[in-house]
mmCIF file of the C-alpha atoms, coordinates in Angstrom:
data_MODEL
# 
_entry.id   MODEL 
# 
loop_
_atom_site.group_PDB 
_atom_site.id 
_atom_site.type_symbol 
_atom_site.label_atom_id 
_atom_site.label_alt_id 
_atom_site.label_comp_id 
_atom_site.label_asym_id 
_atom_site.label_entity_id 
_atom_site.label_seq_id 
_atom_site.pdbx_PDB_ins_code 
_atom_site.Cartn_x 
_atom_site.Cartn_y 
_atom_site.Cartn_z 
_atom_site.occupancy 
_atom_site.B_iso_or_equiv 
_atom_site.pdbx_formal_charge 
_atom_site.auth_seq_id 
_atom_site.auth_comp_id 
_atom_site.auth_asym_id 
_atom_site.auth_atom_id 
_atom_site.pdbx_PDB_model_num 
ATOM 1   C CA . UNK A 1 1   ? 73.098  76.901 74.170 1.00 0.00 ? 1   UNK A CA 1 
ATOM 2   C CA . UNK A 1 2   ? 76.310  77.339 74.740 1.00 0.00 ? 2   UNK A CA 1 
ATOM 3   C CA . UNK A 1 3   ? 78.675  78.682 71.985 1.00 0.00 ? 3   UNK A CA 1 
ATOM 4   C CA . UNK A 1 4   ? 81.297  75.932 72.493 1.00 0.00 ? 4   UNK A CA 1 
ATOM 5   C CA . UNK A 1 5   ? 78.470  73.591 71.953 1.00 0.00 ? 5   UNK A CA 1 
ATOM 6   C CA . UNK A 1 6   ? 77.898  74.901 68.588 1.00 0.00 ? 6   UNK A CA 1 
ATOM 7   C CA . UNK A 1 7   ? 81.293  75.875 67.642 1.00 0.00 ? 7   UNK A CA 1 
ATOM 8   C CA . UNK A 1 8   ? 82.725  71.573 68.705 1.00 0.00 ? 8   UNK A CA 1 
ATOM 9   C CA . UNK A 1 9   ? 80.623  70.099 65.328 1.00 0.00 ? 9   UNK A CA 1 
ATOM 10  C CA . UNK A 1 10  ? 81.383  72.909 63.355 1.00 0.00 ? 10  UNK A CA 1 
ATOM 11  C CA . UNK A 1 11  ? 85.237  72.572 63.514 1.00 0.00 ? 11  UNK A CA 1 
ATOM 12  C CA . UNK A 1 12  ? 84.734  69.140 63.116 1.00 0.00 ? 12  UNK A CA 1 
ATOM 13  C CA . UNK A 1 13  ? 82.739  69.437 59.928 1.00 0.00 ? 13  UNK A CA 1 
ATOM 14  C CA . UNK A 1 14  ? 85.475  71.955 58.737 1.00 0.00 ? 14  UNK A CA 1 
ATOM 15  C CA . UNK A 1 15  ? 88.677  69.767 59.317 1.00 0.00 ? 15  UNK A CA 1 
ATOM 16  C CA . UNK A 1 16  ? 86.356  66.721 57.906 1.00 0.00 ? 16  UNK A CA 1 
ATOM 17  C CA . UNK A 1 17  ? 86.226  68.716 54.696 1.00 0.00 ? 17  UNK A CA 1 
ATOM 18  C CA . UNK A 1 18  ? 89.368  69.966 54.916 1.00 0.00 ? 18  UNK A CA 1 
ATOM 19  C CA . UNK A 1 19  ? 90.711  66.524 55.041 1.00 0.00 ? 19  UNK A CA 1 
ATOM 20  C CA . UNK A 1 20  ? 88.606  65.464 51.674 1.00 0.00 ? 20  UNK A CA 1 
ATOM 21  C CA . UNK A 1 21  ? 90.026  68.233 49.935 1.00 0.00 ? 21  UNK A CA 1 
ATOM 22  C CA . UNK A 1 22  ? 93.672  67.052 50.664 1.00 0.00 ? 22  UNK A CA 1 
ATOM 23  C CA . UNK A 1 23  ? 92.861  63.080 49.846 1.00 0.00 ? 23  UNK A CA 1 
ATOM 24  C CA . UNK A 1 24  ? 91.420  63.994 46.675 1.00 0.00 ? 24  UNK A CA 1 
ATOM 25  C CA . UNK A 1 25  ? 94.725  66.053 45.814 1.00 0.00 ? 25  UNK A CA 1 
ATOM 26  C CA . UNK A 1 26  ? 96.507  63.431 47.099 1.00 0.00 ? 26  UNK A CA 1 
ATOM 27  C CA . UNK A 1 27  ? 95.237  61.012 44.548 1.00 0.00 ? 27  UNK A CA 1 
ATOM 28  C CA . UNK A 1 28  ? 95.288  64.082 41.655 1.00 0.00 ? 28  UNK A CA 1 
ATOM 29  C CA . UNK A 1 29  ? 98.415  64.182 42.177 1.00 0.00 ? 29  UNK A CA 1 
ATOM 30  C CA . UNK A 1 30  ? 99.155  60.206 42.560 1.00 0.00 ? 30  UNK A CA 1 
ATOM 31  C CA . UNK A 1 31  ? 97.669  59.578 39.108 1.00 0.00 ? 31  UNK A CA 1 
ATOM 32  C CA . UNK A 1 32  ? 99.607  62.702 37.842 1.00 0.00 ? 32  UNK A CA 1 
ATOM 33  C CA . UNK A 1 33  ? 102.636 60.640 38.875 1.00 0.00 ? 33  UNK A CA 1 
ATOM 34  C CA . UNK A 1 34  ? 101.850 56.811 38.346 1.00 0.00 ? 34  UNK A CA 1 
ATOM 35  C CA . UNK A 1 35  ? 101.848 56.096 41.823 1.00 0.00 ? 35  UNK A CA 1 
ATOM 36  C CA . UNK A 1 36  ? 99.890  54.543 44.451 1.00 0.00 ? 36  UNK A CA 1 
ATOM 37  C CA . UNK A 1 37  ? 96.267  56.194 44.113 1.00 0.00 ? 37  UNK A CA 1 
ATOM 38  C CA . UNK A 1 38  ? 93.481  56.349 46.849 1.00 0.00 ? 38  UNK A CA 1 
ATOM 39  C CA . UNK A 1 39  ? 90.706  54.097 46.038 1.00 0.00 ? 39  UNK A CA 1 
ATOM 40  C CA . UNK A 1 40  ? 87.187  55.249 44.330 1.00 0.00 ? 40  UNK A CA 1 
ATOM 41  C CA . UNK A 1 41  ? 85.560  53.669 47.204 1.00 0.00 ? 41  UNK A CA 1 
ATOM 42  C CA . UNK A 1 42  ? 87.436  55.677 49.959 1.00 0.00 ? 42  UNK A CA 1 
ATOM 43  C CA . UNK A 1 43  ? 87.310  59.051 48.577 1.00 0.00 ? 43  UNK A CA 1 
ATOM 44  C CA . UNK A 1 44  ? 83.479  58.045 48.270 1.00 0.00 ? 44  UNK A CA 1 
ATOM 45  C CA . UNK A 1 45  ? 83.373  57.329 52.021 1.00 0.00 ? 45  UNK A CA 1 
ATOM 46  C CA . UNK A 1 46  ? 84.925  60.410 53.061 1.00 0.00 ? 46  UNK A CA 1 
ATOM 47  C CA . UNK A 1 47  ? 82.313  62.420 51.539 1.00 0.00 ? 47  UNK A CA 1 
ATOM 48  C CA . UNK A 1 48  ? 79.534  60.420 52.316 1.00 0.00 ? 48  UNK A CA 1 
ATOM 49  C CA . UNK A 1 49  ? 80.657  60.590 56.311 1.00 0.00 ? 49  UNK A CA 1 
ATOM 50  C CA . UNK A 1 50  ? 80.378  64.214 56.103 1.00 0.00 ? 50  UNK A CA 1 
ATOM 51  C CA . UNK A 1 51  ? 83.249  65.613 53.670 1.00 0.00 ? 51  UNK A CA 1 
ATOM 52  C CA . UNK A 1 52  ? 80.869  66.063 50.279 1.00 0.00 ? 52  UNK A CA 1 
ATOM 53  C CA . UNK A 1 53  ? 81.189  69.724 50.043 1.00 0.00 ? 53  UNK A CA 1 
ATOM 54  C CA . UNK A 1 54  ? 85.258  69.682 50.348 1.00 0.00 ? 54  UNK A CA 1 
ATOM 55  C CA . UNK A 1 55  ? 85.034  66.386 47.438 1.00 0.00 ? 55  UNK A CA 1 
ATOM 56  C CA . UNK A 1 56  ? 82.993  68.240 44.930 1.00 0.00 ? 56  UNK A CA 1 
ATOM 57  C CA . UNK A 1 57  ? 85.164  71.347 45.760 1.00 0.00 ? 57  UNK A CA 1 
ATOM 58  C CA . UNK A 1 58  ? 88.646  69.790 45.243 1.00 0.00 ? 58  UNK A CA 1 
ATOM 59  C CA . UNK A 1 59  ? 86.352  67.827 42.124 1.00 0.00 ? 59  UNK A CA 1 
ATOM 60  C CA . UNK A 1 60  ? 85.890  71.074 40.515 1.00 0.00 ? 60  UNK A CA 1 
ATOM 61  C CA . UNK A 1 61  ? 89.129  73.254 41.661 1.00 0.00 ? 61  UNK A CA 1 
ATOM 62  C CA . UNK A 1 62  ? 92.224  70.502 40.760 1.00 0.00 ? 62  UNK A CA 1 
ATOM 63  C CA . UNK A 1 63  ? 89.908  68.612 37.414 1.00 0.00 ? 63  UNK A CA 1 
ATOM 64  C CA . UNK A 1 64  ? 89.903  65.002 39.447 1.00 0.00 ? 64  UNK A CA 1 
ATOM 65  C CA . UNK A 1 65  ? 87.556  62.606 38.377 1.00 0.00 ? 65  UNK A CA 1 
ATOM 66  C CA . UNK A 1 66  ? 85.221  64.754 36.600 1.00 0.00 ? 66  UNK A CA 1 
ATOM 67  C CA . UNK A 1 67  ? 84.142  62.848 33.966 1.00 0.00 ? 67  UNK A CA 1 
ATOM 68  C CA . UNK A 1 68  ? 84.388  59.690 35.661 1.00 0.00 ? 68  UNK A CA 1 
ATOM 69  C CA . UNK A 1 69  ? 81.566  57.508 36.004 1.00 0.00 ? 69  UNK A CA 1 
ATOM 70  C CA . UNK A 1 70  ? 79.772  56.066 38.378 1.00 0.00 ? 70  UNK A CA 1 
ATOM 71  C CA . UNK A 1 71  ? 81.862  57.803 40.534 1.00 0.00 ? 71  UNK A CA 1 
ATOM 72  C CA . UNK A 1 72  ? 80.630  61.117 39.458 1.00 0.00 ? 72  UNK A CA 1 
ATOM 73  C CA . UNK A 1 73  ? 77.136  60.210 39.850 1.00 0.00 ? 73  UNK A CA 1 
ATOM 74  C CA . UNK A 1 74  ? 77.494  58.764 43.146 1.00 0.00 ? 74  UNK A CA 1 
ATOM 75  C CA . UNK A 1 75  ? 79.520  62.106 44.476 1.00 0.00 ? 75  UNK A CA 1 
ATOM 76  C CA . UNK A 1 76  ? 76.398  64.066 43.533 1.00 0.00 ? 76  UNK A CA 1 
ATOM 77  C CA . UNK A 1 77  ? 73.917  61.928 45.010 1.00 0.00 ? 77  UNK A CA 1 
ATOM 78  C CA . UNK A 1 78  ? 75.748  61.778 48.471 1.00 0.00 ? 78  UNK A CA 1 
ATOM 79  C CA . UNK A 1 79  ? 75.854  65.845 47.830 1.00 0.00 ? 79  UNK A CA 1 
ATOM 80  C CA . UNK A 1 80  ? 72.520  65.841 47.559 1.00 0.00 ? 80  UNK A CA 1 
ATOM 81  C CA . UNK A 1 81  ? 71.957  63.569 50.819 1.00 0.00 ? 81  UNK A CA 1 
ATOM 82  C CA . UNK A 1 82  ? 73.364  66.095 52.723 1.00 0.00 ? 82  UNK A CA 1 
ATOM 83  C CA . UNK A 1 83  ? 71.335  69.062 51.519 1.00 0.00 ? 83  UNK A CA 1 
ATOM 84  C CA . UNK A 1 84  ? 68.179  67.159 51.923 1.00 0.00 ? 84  UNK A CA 1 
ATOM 85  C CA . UNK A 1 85  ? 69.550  65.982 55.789 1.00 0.00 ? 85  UNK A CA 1 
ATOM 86  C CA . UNK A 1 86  ? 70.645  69.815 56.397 1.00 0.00 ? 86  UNK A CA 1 
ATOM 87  C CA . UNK A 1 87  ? 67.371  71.697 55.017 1.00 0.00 ? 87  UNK A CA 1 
ATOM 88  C CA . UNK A 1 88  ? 65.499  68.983 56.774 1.00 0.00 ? 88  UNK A CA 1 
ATOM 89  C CA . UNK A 1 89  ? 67.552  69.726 60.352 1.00 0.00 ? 89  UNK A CA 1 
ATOM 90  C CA . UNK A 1 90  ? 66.827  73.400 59.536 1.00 0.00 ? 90  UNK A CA 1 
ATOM 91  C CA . UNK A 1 91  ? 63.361  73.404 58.771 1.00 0.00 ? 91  UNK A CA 1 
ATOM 92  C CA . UNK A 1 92  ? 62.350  70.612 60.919 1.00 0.00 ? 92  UNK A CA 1 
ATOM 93  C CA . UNK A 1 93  ? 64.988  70.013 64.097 1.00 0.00 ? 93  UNK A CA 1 
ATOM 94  C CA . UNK A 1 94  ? 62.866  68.905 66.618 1.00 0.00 ? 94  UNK A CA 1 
ATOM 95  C CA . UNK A 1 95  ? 61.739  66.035 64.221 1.00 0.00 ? 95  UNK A CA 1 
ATOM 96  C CA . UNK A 1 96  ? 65.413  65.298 63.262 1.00 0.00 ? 96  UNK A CA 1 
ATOM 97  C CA . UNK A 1 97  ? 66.276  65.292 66.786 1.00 0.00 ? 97  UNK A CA 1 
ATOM 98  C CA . UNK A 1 98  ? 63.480  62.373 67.055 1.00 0.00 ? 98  UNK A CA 1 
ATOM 99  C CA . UNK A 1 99  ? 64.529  60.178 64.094 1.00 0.00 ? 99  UNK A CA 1 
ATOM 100 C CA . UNK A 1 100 ? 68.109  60.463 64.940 1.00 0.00 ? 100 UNK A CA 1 
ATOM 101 C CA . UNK A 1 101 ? 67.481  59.039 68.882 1.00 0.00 ? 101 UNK A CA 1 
ATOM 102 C CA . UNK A 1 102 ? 64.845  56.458 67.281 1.00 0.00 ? 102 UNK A CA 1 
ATOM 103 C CA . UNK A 1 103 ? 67.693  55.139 64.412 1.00 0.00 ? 103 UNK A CA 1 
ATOM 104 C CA . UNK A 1 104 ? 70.557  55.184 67.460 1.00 0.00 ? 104 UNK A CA 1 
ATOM 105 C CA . UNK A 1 105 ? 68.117  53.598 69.790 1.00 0.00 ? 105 UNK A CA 1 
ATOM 106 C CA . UNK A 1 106 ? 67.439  50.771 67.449 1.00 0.00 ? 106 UNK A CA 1 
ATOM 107 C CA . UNK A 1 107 ? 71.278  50.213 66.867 1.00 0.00 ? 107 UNK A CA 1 
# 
């Protein structure tokens, strides 16, 4: 395989979570100051498409929505989502590589 082809989704992954981290900061910083604030429901999406592990970082490093529920629970279930998808790509990839073709294939 070549190393471009490994390196592409693993930018993109990075600069996904990258981008979390600076919504989330965004909206710290928003409610610090009364203004407009990103909704619950988008910061959720970003980390469910991929961003979860720059959410709960920016969660824990800037103090945002920590004790905030459902949102809290929610962020942790999508967290865990991922680490079930990933451990299940590691372990198993040819099998992943078949249940990902059969759920595009049936879009």
């Amino acid at each position: 395989m070549e190393l471009s082809t490994l390196l592409t989704p693993f930018i993109l992954y990075l600069l996904l979570n990258v981008v979390a981290f600076c919504m989330y900061w965004w909206d710290k910083h928003a409610a610090i100051g009364d203004t407009w604030r990103i909704s619950e429901r988008t910061l959720l999406g970003i980390a469910f498409i991929g961003g979860s592990l720059g959410a709960v970082a920016a969660q824990q490093m800037l103090r945002h929505k920590t004790r905030k529920e459902p949102f809290r629970t929610l962020l942790m279930m999508i967290v865990t989502l991922h680490v079930i998808g990933a451990a299940s790509w590691l372990l198993a990839p040819d099998l992943m590589r078949q249940a990902v073709a059969a759920i595009v294939g049936a879009i």
